[in-house]
C-alpha positions as CSV (number, residue, x, y, z in Angstrom):
1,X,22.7,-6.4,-4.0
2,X,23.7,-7.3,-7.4
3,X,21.6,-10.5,-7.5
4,X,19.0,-8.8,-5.4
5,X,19.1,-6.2,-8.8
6,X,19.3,-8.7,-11.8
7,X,16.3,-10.7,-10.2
8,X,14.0,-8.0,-10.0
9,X,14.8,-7.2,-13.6
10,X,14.0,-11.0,-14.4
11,X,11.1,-10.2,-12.7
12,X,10.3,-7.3,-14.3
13,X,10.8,-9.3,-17.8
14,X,8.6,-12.1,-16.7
15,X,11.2,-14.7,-16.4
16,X,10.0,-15.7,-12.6
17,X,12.3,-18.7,-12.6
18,X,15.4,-16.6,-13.2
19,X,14.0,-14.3,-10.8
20,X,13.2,-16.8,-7.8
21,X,16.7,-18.5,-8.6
22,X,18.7,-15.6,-8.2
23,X,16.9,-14.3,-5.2
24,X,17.3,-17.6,-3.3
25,X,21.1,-16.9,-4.0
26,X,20.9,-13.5,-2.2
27,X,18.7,-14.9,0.3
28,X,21.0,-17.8,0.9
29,X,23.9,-15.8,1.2
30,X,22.4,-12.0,3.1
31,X,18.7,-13.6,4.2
32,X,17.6,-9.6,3.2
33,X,13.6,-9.0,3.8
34,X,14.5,-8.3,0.0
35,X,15.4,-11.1,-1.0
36,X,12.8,-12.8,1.0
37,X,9.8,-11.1,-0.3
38,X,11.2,-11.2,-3.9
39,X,11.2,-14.7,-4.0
40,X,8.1,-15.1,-2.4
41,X,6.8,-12.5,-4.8
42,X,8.7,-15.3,-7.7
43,X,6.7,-18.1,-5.8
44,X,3.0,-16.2,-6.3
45,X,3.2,-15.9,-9.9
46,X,5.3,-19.2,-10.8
47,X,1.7,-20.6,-9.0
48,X,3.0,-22.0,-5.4
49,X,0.4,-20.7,-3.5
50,X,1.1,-23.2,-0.6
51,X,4.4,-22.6,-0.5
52,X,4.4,-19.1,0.0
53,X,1.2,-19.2,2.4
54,X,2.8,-21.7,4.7
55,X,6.0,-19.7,4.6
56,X,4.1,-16.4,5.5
57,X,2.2,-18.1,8.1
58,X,5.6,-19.7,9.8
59,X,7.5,-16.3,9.9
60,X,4.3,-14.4,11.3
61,X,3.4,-17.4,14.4
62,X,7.4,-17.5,14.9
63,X,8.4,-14.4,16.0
64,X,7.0,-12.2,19.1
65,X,6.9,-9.2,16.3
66,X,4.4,-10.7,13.7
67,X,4.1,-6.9,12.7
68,X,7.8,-7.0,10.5
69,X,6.0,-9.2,8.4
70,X,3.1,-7.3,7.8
71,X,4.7,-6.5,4.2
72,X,4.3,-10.2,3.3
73,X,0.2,-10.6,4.4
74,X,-1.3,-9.1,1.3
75,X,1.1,-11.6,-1.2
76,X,0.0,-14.5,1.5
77,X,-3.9,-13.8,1.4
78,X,-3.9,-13.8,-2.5
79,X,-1.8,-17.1,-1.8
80,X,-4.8,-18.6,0.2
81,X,-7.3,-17.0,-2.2
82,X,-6.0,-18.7,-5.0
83,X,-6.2,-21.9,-3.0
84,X,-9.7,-21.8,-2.3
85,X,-8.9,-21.0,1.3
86,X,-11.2,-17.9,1.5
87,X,-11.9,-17.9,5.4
88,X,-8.1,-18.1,5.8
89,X,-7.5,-15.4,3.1
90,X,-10.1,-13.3,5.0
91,X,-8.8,-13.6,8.4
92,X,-5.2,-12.1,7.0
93,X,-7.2,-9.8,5.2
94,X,-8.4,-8.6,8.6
95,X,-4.7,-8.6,10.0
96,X,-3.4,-5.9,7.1
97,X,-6.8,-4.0,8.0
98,X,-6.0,-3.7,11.4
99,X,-3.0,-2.6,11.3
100,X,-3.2,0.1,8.7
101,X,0.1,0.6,8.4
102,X,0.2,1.7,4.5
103,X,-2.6,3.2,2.6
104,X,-1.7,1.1,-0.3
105,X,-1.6,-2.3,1.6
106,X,-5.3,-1.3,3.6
107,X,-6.9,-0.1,0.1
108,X,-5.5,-3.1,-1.7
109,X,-7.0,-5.5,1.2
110,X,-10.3,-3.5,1.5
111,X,-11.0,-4.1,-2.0
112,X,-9.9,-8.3,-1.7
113,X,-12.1,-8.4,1.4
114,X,-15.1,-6.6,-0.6
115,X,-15.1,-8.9,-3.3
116,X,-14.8,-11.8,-0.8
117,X,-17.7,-11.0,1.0
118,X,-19.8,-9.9,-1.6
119,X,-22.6,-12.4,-2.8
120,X,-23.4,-10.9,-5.9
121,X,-20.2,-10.1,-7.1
122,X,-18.8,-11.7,-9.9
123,X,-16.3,-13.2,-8.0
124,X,-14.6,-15.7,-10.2
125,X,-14.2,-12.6,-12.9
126,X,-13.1,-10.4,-10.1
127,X,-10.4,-12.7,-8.4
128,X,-9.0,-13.3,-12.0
129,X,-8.7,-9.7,-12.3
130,X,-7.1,-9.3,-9.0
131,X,-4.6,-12.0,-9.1
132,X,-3.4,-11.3,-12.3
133,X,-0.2,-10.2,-13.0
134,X,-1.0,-8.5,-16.9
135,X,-1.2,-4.6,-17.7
136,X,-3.4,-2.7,-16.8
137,X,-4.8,-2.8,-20.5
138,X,-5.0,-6.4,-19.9
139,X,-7.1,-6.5,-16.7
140,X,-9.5,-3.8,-18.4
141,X,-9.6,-6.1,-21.3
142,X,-11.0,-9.0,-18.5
143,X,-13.8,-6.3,-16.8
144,X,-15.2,-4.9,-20.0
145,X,-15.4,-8.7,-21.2
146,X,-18.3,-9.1,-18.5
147,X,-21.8,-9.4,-19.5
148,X,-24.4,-6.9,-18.0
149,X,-25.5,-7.4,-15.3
150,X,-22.0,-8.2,-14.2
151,X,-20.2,-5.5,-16.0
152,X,-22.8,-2.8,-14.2
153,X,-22.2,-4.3,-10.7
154,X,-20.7,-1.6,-8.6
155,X,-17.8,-3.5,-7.6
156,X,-16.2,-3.9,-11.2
157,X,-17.1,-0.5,-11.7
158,X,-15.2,0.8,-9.2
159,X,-12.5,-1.5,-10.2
160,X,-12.2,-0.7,-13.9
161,X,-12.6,3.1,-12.7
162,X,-9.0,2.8,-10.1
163,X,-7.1,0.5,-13.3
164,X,-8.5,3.7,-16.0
165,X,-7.2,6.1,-12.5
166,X,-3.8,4.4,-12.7
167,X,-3.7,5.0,-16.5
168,X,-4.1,8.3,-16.5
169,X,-7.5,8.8,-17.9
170,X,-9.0,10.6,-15.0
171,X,-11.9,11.9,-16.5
172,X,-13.1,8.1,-17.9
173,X,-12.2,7.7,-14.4
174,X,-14.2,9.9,-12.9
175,X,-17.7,8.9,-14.9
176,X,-16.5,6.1,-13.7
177,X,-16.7,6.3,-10.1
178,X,-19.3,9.1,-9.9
179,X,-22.0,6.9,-11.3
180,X,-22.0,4.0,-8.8
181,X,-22.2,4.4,-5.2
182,X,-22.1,1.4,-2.5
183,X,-24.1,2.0,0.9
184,X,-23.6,4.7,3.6
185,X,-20.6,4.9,5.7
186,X,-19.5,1.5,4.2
187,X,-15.8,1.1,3.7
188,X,-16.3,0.6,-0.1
189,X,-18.5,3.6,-0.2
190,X,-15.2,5.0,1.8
191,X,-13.0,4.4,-1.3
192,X,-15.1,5.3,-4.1
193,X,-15.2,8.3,-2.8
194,X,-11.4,8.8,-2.1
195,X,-11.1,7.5,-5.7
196,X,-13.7,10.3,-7.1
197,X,-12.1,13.1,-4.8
198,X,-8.6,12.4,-6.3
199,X,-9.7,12.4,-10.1
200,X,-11.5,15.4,-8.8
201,X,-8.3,17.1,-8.3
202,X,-6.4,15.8,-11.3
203,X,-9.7,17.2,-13.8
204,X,-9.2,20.6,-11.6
205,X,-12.1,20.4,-9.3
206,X,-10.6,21.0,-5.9
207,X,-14.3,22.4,-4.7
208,X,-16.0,19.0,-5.6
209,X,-13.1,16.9,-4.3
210,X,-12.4,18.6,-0.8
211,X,-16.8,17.6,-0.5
212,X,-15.8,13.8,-1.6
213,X,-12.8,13.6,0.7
214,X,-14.7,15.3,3.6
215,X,-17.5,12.4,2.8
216,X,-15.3,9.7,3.4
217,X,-15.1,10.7,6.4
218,X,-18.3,9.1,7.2
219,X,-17.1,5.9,5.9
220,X,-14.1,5.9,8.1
221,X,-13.8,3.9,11.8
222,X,-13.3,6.6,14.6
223,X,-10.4,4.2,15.8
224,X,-8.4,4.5,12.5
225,X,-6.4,7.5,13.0
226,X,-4.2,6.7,9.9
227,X,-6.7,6.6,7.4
228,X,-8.5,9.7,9.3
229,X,-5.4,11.6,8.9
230,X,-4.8,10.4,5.5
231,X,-8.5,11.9,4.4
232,X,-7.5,14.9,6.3
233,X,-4.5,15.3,4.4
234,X,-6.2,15.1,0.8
235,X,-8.3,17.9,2.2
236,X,-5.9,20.5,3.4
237,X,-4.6,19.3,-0.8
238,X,-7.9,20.5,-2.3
239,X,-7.8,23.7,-0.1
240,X,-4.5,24.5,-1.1
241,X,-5.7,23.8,-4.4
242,X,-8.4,26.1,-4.5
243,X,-6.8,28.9,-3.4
């Protein structure tokens, strides 16, 4: 636990070689999904993509529960991204989607998966921004340093609006979002509106934000009964809200 604590603070700090060192100790000596993932985590930003790819891959085809390593797919498809391997990326972009089993893990993928299929993205811009492991100030710094048309495509506006959402600056935010949309009942029409109902709450406009949450709905697969009740849930918020 101890080494398992000071890595993450090496981590924290930046100091990923301290951090994988001492999280190889605690792996070697507890094998904790802690420890594992930390390192792993260590691994991604020291750069060994194939490393950490291979490893997620061999844990996932070696068990009869590839589910308990569902954790691990998002750090592995940035792994594969980074290594150019974006049909392999996608695929365990796919896995996380299908599965659903933690809003931020299926947002976080939906977004990776957008950009990946997007022709007109900026994609070398936007997988920079993704990957990167700066402040948010940072990763602003890298969208507002596209030109136009780039810096107007909907894709990095939606992004810079979620980093300015994370921030605190809701109402930048919410311009933001509200002036882009993406096309019907798409998924990424499905989280810019999710993103514009929840500054809608936090700029006091439960009215306006239960409408964008009930609109997502639209955008949502009948099948997915997680992110359905996860919609539903911000709505029964805004009610509250407005009463």
């Amino acid at each position: 636990g101890r080494w398992n604590q000071e890595a993450r603070q090496a981590f924290v700090a930046g100091d990923y070689e301290r951090s994988l060192a001492l999280y190889h100790q605690a792996l070697n000596r507890a094998g904790s999904a802690t420890s594992l993932a930390g390192a792993l985590a260590a691994r991604s930003r020291l750069g060994h993509y194939d490393i950490v790819a291979r490893t997620v891959d061999s844990l996932m085809q070696s068990t009869g529960h590839p589910g308990m390593y569902l954790p691990l797919a998002l750090m592995a498809a940035d792994a594969l991204w980074a290594l150019e391997r974006e049909d392999s990326a996608l695929a365990m972009l796919d896995v996380i989607l299908a599965a659903d089993w933690a809003e931020s893990h299926t947002e976080a993928a939906r977004i990776r998966r957008a950009i990946l299929t997007d022709p007109e993205a900026p994609r070398a811009e936007l997988k920079r921004f993704v990957l990167s492991d700066t402040p948010d100030s940072v990763r602003l710094a890298i969208l507002d340093s596209l030109a136009a048309p780039a810096h107007d495509h909907p894709m990095v506006v939606l992004l810079r609006s979620r980093a300015l959402f994370r921030s605190g600056r809701y109402r930048e935010a919410l311009n933001g979002v509200s002036s882009v949309s993406f096309p019907p009942r798409s998924p990424r029409e499905g989280m810019r509106l999710q993103l514009q109902g929840r500054a809608l709450l936090l700029t006091d406009q439960p009215g306006k934000a239960k409408a964008a949450f009930w609109s997502s709905l639209n955008c949502i697969d009948r099948r997915a009964a997680a992110a359905i009740d996860r919609a539903a849930e911000w709505i029964d918020r805004a009610e509250w809200m407005q009463t």
